[in-house]
KOLKOLFI-679938 format. One line per field, with one value per residue: residue in one letter; x, y, z of N, C-alpha, C in turn. Coordinates in steps of 0.05 Angstrom, whole numbers, always signed. Each point is the difference from the previous one (the first is absolute). Example, Ala and Ser with C-alpha at 12.3 -4.5 7.8 and 13.67 -1.06 7.14 Angstrom:
# residues 2
resn <- (a,s)
n_u <- (+264,-7)
n_v <- (-114,+21)
n_w <- (+156,-14)
ca_u <- (-18,+16)
ca_v <- (+24,+24)
ca_w <- (+0,+1)
c_u <- (+18,-15)
c_v <- (+24,+22)
c_w <- (+0,+14)
//
This chain:
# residues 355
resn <- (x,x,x,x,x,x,x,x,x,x,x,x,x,x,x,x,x,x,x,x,x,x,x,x,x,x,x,x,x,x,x,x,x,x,x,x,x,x,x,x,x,x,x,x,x,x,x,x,x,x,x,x,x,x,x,x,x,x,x,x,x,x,x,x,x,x,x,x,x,x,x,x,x,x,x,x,x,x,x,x,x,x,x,x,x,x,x,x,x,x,x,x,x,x,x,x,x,x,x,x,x,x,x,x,x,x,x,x,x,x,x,x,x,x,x,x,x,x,x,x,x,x,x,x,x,x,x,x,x,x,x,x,x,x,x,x,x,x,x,x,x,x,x,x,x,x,x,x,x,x,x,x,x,x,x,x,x,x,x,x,x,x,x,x,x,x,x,x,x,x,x,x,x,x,x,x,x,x,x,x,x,x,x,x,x,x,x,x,x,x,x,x,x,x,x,x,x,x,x,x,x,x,x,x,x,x,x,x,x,x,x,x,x,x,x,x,x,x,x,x,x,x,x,x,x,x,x,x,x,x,x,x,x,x,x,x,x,x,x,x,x,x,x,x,x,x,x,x,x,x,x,x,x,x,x,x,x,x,x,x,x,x,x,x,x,x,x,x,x,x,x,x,x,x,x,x,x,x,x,x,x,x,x,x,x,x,x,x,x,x,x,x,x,x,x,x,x,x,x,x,x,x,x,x,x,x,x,x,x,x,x,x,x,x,x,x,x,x,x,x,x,x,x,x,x,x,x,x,x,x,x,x,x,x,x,x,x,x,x,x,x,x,x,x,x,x,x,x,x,x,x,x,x,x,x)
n_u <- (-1771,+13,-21,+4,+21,-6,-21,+12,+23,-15,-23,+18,+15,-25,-6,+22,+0,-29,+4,+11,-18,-15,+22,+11,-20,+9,+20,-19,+15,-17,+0,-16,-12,-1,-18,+4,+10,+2,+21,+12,-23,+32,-13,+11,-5,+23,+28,+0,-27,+19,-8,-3,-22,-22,+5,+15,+13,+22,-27,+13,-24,-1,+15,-16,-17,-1,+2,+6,+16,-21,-3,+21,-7,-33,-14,-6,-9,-27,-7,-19,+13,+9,-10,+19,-5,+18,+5,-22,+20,-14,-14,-24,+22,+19,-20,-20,+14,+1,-26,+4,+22,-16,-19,+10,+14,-21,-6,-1,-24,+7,+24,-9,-9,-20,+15,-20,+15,-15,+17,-18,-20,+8,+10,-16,-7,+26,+2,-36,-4,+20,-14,-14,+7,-5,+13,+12,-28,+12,-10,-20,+6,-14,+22,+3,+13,+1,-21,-7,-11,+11,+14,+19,-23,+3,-28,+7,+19,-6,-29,+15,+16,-20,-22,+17,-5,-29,+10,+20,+20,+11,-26,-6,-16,-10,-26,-28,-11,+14,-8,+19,-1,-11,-17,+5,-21,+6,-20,+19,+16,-12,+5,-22,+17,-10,-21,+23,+16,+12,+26,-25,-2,+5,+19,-8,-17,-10,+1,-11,-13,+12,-21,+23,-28,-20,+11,+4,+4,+7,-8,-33,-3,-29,+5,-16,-7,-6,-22,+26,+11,-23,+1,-9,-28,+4,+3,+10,+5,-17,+17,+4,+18,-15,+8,+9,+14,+11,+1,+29,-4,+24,-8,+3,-17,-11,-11,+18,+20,-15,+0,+18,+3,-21,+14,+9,+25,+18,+18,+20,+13,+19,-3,+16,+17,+20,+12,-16,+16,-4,-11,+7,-11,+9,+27,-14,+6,+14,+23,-12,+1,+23,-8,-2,+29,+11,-1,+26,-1,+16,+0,+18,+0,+28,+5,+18,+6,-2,-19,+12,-7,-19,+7,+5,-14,+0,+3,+20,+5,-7,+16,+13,+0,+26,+11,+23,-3,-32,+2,-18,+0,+21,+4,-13,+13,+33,-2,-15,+15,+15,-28,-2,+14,+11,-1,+6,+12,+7,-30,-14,+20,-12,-27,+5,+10,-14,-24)
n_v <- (+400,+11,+2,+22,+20,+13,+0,+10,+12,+3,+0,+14,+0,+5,+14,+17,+17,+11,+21,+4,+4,+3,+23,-1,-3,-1,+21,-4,-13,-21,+3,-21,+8,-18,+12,-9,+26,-11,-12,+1,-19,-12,-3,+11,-12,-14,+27,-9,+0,-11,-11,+19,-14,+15,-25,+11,+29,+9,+22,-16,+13,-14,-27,+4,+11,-24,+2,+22,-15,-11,+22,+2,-22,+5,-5,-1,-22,+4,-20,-2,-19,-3,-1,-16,-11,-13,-6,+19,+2,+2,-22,+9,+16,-25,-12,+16,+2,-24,-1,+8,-1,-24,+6,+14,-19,-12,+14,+19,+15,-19,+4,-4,-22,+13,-18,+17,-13,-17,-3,-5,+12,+27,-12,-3,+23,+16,-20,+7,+31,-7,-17,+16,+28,+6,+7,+15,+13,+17,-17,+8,-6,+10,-2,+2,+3,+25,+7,+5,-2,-23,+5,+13,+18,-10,+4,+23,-10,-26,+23,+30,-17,-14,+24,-1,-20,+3,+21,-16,+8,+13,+14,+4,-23,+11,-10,-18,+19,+3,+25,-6,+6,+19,-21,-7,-16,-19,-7,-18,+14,+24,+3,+5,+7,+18,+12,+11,-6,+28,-7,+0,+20,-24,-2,-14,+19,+15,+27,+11,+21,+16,+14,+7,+21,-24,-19,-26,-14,-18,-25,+0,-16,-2,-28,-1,-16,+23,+14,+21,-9,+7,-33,+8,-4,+18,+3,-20,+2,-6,-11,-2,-27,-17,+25,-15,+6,-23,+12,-6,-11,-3,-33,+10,+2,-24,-1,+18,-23,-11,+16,-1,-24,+2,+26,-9,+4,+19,+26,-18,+26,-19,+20,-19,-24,+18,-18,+5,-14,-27,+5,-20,+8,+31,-16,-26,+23,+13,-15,-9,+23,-11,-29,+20,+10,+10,+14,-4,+22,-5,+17,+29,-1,-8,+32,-15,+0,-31,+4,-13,+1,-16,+24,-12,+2,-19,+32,-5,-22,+16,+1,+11,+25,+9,+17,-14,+23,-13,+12,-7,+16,+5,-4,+16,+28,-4,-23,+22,+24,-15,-10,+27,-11,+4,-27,-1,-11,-9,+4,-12,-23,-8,+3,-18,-23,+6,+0)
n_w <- (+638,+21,+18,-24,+8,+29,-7,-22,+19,+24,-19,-8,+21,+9,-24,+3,+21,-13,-13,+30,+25,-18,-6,+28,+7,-16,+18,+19,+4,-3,+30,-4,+13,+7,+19,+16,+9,+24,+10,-33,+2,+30,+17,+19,+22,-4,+5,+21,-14,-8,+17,+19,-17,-16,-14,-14,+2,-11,-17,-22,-2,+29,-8,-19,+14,+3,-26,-6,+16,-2,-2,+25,+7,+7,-19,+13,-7,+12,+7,+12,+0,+14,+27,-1,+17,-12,+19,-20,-15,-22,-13,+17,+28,+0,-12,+7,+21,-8,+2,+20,+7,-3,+1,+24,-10,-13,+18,-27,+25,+2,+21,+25,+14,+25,+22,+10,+22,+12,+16,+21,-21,+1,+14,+20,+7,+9,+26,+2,+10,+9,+19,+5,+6,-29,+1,-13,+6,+19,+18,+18,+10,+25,+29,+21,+6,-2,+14,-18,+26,+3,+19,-13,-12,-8,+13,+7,+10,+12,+13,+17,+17,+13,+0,+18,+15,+15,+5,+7,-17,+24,+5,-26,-14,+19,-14,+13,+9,+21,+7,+13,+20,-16,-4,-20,+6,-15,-16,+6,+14,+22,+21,+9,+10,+7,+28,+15,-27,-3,+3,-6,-21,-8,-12,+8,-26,+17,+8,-13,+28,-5,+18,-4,+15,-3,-8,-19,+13,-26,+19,-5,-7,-8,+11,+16,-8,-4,+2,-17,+19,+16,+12,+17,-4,+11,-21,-5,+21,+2,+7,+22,-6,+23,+15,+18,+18,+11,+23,-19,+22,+27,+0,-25,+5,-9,+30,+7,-14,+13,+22,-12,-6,+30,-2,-19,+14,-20,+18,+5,+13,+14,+16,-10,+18,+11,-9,+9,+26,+5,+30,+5,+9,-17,-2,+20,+15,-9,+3,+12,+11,-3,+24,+14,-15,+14,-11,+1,+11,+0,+23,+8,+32,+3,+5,-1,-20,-2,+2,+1,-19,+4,+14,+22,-25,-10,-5,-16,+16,+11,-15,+19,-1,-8,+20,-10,-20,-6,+18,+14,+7,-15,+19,+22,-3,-2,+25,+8,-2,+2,+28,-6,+2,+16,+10,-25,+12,-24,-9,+19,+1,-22,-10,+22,-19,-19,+20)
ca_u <- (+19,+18,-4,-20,+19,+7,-13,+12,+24,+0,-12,+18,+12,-12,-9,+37,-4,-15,+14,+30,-23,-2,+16,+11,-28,-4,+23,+0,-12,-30,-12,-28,+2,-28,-1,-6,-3,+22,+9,+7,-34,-13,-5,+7,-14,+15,+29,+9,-9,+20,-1,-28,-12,-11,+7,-33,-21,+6,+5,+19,+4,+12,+19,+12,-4,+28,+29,-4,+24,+5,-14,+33,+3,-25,-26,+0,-29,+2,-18,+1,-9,-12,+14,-1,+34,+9,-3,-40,-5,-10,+11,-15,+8,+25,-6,-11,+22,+17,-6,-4,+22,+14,-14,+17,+30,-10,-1,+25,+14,+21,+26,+4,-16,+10,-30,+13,-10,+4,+22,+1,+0,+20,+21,-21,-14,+18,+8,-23,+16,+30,-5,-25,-4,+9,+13,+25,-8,+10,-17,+18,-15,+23,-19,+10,-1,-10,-14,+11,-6,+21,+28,+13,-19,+6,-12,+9,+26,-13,-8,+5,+14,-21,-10,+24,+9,-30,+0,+28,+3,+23,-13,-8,+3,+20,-10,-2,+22,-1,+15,-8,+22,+21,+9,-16,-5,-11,-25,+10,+25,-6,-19,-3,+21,-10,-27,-2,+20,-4,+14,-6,-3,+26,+3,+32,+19,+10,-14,+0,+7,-13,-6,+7,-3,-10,+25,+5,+28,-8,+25,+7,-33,-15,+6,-21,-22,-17,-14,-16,+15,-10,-16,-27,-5,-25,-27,-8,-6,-32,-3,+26,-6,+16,+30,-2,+25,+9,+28,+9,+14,+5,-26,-31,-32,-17,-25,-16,-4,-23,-24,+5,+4,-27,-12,-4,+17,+8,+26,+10,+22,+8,+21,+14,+26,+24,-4,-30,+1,-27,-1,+4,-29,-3,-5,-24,-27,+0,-14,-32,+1,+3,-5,-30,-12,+1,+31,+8,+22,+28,+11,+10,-6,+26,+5,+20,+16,-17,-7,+17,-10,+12,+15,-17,-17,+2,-20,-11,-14,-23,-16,-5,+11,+13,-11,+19,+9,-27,-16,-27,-26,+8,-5,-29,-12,+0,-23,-25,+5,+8,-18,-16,+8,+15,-2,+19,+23,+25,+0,-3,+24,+21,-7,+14,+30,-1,-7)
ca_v <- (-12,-21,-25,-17,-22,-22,-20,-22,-11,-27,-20,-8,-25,-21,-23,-25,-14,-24,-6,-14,-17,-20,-18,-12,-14,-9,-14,-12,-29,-2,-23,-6,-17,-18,-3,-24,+1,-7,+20,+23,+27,+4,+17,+0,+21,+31,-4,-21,-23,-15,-36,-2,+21,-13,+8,-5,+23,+19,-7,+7,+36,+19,-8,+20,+35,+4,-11,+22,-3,-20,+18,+10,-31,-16,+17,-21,-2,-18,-18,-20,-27,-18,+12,-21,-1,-23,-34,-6,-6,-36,-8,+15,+23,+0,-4,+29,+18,-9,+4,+33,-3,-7,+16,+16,-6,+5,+23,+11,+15,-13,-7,-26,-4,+3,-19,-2,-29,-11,-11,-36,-28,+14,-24,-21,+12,+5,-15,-9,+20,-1,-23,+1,+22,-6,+35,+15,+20,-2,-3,-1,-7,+18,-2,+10,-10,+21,+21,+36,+14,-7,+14,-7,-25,-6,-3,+25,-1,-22,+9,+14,-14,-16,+14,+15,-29,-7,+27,+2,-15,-23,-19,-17,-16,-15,-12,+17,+16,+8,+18,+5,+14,+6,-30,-11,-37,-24,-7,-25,-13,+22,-10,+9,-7,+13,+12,+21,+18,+7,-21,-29,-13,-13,-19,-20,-6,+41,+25,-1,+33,+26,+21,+31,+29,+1,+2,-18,-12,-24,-16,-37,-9,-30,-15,-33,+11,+20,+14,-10,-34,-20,-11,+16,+33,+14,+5,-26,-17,+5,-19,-12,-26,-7,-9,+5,-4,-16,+11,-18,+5,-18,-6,+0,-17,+7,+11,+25,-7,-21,+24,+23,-15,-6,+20,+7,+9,-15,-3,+9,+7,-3,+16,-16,+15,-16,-3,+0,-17,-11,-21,-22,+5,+9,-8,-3,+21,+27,-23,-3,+18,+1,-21,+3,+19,+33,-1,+7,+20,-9,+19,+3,+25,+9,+20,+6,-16,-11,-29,-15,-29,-35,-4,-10,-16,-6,+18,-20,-18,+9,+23,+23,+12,+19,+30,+13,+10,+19,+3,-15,+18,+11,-31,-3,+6,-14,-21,+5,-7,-16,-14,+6,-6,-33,-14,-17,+3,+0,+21,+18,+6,+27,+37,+15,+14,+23,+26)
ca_w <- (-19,+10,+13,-24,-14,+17,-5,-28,-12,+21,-18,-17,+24,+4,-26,-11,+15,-1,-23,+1,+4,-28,-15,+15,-2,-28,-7,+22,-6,+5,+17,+22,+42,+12,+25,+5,+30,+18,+17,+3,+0,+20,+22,+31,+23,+13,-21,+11,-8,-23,+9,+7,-23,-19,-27,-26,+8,-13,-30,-10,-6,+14,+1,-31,+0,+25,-19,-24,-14,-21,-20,-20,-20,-21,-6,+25,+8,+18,+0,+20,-9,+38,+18,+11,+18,-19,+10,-2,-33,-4,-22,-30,-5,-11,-32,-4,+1,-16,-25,-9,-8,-40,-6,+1,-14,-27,-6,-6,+12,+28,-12,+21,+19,+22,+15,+22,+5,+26,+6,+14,-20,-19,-23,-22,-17,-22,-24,-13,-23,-14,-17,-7,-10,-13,+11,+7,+25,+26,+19,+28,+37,+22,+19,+20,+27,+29,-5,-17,+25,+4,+0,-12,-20,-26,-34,-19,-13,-21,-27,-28,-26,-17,-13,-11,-11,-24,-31,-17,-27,-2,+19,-17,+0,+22,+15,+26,+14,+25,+9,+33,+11,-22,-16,-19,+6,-14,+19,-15,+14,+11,+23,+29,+16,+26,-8,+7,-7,-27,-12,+6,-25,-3,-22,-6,-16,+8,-11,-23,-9,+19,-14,+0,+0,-24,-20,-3,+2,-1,+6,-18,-20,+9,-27,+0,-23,+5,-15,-26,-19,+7,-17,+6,-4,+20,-15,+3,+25,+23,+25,+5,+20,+21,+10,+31,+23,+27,+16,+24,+29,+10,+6,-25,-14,-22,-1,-30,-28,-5,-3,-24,-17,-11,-2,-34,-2,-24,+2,+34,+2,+17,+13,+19,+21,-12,-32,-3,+16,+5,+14,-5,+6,-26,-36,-18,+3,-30,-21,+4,-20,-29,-24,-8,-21,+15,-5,+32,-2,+19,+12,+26,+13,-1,-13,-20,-10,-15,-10,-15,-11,+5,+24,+23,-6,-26,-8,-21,+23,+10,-22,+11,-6,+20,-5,+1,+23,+7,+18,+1,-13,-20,-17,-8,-29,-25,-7,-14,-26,-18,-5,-17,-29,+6,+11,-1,+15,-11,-5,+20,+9,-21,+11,+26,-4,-17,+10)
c_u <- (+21,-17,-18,+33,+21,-20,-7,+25,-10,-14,+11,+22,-19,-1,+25,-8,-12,+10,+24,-1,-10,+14,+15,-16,-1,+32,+11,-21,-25,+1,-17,+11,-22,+9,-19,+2,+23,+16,+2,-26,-8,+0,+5,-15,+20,+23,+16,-4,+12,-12,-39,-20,-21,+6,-22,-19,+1,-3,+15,+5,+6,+28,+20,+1,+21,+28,+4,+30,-4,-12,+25,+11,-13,-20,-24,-41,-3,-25,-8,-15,-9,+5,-3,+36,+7,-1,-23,-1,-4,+21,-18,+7,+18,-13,-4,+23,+27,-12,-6,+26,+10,-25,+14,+22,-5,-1,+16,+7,-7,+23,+4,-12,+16,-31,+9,-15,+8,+29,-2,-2,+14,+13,-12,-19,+18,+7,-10,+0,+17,-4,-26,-2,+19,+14,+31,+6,+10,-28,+26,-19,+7,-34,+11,+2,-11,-31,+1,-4,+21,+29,+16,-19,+31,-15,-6,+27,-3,-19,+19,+25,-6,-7,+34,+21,-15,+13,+25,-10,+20,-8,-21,+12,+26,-22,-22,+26,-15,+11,-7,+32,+34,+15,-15,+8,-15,-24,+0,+5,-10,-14,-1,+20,-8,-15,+4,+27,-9,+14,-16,-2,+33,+4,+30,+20,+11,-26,+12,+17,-9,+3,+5,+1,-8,+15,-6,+25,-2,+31,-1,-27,-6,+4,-19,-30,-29,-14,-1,+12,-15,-26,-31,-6,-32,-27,-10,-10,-20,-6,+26,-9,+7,+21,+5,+34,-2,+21,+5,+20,-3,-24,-21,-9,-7,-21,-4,+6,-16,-21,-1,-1,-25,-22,+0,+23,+14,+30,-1,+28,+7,+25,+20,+24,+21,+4,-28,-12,-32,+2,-11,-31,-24,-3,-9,-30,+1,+7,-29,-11,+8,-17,-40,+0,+10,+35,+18,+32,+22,+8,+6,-12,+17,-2,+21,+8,-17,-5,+17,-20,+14,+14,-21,-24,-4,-22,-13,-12,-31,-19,-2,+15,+14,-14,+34,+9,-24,-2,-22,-18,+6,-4,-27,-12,+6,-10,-23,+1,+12,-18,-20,+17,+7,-13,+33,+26,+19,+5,+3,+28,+20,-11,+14,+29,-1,-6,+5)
c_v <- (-17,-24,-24,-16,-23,-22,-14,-11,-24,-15,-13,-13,-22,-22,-10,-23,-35,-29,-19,-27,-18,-13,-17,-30,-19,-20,-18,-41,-1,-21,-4,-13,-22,-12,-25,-9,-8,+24,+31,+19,-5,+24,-8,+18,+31,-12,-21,-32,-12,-25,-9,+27,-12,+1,+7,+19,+27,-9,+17,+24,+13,-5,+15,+27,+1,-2,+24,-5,-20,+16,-3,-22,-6,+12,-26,-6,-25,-26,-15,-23,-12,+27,-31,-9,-18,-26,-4,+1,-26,+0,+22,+22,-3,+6,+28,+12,-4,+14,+33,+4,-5,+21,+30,+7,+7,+37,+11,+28,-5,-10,-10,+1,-6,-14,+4,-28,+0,-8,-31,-11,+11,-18,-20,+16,+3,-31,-16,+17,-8,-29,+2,+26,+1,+36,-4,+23,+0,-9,+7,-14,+19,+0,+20,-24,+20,+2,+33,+6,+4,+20,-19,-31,-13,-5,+25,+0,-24,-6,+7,-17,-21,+16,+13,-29,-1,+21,-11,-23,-26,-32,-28,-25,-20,-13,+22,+5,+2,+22,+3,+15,+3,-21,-7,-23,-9,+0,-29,-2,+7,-22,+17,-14,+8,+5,+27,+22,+8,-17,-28,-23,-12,-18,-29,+4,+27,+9,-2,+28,+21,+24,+26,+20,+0,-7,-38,-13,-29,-20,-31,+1,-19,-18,-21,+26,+10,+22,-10,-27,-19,-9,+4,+22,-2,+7,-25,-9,+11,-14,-17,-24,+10,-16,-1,-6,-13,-2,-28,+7,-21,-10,+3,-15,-4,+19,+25,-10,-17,+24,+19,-21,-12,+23,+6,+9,-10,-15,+9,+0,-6,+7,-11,+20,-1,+5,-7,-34,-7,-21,-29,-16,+5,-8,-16,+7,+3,-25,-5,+26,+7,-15,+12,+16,+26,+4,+13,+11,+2,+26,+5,+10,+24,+27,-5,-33,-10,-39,-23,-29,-26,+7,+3,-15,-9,+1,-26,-20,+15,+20,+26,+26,+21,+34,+14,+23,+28,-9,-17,+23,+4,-36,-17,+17,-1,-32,+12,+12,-14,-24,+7,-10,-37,-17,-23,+4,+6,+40,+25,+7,+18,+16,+9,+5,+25,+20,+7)
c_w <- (+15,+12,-25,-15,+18,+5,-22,+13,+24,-12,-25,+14,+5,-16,-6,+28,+4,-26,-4,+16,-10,-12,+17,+3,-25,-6,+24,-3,+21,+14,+18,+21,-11,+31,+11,+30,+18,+16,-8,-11,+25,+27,+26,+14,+5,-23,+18,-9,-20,-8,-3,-16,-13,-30,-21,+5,-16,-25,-19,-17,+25,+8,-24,+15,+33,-2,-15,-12,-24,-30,-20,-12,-22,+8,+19,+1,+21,-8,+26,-3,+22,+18,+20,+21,-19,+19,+2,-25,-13,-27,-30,+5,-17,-31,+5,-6,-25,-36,+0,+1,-27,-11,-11,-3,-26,-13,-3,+13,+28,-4,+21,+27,+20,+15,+37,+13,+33,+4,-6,-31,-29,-14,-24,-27,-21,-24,-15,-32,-13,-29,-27,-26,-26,-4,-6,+11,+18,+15,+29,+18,+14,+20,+23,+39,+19,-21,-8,+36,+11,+7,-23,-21,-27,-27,-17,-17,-17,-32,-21,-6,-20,-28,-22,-30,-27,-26,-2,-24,+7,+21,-15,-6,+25,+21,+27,+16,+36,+10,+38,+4,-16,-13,-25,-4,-22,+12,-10,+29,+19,+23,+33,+15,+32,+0,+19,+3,-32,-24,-3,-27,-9,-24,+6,-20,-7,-25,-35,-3,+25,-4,+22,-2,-41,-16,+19,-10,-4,-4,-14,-13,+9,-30,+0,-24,+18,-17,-30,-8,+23,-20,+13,+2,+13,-22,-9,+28,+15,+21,+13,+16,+23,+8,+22,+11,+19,+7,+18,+19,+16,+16,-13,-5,-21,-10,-28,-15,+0,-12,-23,-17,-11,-1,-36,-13,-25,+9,+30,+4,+19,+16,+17,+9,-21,-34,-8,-1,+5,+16,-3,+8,-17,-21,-9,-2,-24,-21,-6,-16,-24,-24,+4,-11,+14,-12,+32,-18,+27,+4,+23,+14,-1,-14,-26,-10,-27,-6,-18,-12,+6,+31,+22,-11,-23,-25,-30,+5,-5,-15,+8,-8,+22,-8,-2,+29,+9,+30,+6,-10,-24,-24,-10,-17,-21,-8,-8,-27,-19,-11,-23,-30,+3,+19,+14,+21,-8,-13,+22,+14,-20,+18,+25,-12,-12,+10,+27)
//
């Protein structure tokens, strides 16, 4: 009799037990990882290795079952979409990846996505998403600089605030999001600044927010049009033009814009100095380009500032358009997408003001 009623009362614990479990589980928001490889699914020979590693090795149920802290945020699934380093990603990862995304926004028990991504091309992916994915979903990016092998890795603390960003309510409709070293970045604004400090992700125009021992802290909004007030959308688009970059610097050549220009190219971004300056050499290279039809996008090399119209070149004169204040990479994907709708210059220059 006793060990028949001490074994109702531990089975009867068990089951509140399990019970509470459940119910914990139910009142906890729903987020998927889609992994996609890079540093932080990467590996080092030994815990000394920070710098030197292979990326793109750990798949992302073992990146989930190495996290148990994230149980206490979200009810947490994983997907792996590439196991690829990101500076080997094409343009049809970008569509794949983009449409399982809007795919998965759609569902009504998912309440926000988390993408882990390469460092080197992080920025760009996000702000292919940001432009494309029609969501008031939290999406995040989050990558790591160490390898999980790594002494002192940062891509465990990164997940879970990613994964932690992805379940808040208050993280919606504010556009992709970037989470790296306790910052939440625009994936608008967000660019690799370094390639071997944890701090490497940076914005000119500051962090949007950060995130403290779980708990988010937000300081401004993004105001140029993204997710649901952009005018594209990823379930429409199956293919993206070509777009190519020419870096100008002291003593440049024609040579790669001859070469990219007779390679099929729709648009060519041209990464000039300065106020996104074009040597005198140059401009009637890319004139020539323009008048065969390649549209040419006016940009900086320069980390910060922005493009000014009609100054150093007389953008109307030439039909060309500025990239404000995108980056050259970042400028080339919004020229590709924006090509899927427009041709026109005049149009294409709204789109850089707006977005």
């Amino acid at each position: 009799m006793y060990f028949a009623s001490r074994f109702r009362r531990l089975a009867g614990a068990a089951a509140l037990l399990a019970a509470a479990a459940i119910a914990q589980a139910q009142s906890l928001p729903n987020v998927v990882i889609l992994a996609t490889g890079g540093t932080i699914a990467g590996a080092g020979a030994s815990a000394v290795n920070s710098a030197t590693y292979s990326a793109a090795k750990v798949p992302v149920d073992k990146l989930i079952a190495g996290l148990p802290e994230l149980s206490k945020v979200a009810n947490v699934r994983g997907e792996q979409v590439f196991q690829v380093a990101s500076e080997s990603l094409t343009n049809d990862n970008l569509l794949t990846l983009a449409k399982r995304v809007s795919a998965l926004s759609k569902q009504p028990d998912v309440d926000g996505i988390v993408i882990t991504h390469g460092t080197d091309t992080l920025e760009e992916t996000a702000y292919f998403l940001t432009l494309t994915v029609h969501t008031a979903k939290p999406i995040i990016l989050v990558g790591s600089m160490r390898p999980g092998t790594a002494l002192s890795a940062d891509g465990a603390l990164n997940l879970f605030n990613a994964v932690n960003v992805a379940a808040s309510k208050d993280a919606g409709g504010r556009g992709v999001l970037v989470t790296m070293n306790d910052e939440i970045q625009s994936g608008r604004d967000v660019s690799k600044t370094v390639n071997i400090k944890t701090e490497a992700f940076k914005s000119q125009w500051g962090p949007l927010g950060m995130i403290v021992e779980g708990r988010n802290y937000w300081f401004r909004a993004p105001v140029k049009r993204h997710t649901m007030q952009s005018e594209f959308d990823i379930d429409s688009i199956d293919a993206l033009p070509p777009v190519e970059i020419a870096l100008g610097y002291e003593g440049v050549a024609p040579t790669a814009i001859n070469a990219l220009a007779a390679s099929g190219i729709k648009a060519l971004v041209h990464a000039g100095t300065g106020n996104g300056s074009v040597a005198d050499r140059i401009v009637p290279v890319l004139q020539k380009v323009r008048a065969d039809g390649i549209l040419v996008i006016r940009s900086s090399r320069v980390p910060d500032g922005f493009v000014i119209r009609n100054a150093e070149q007389p953008d109307d004169k030439y039909d060309w358009v500025v990239a404000h204040d995108m980056r050259p990479q970042k400028a080339r994907i919004l020229t590709m997408v924006a090509l899927t709708k427009t041709k026109d210059t005049k149009e294409l220059q709204r789109i850089f003001w707006e977005y």
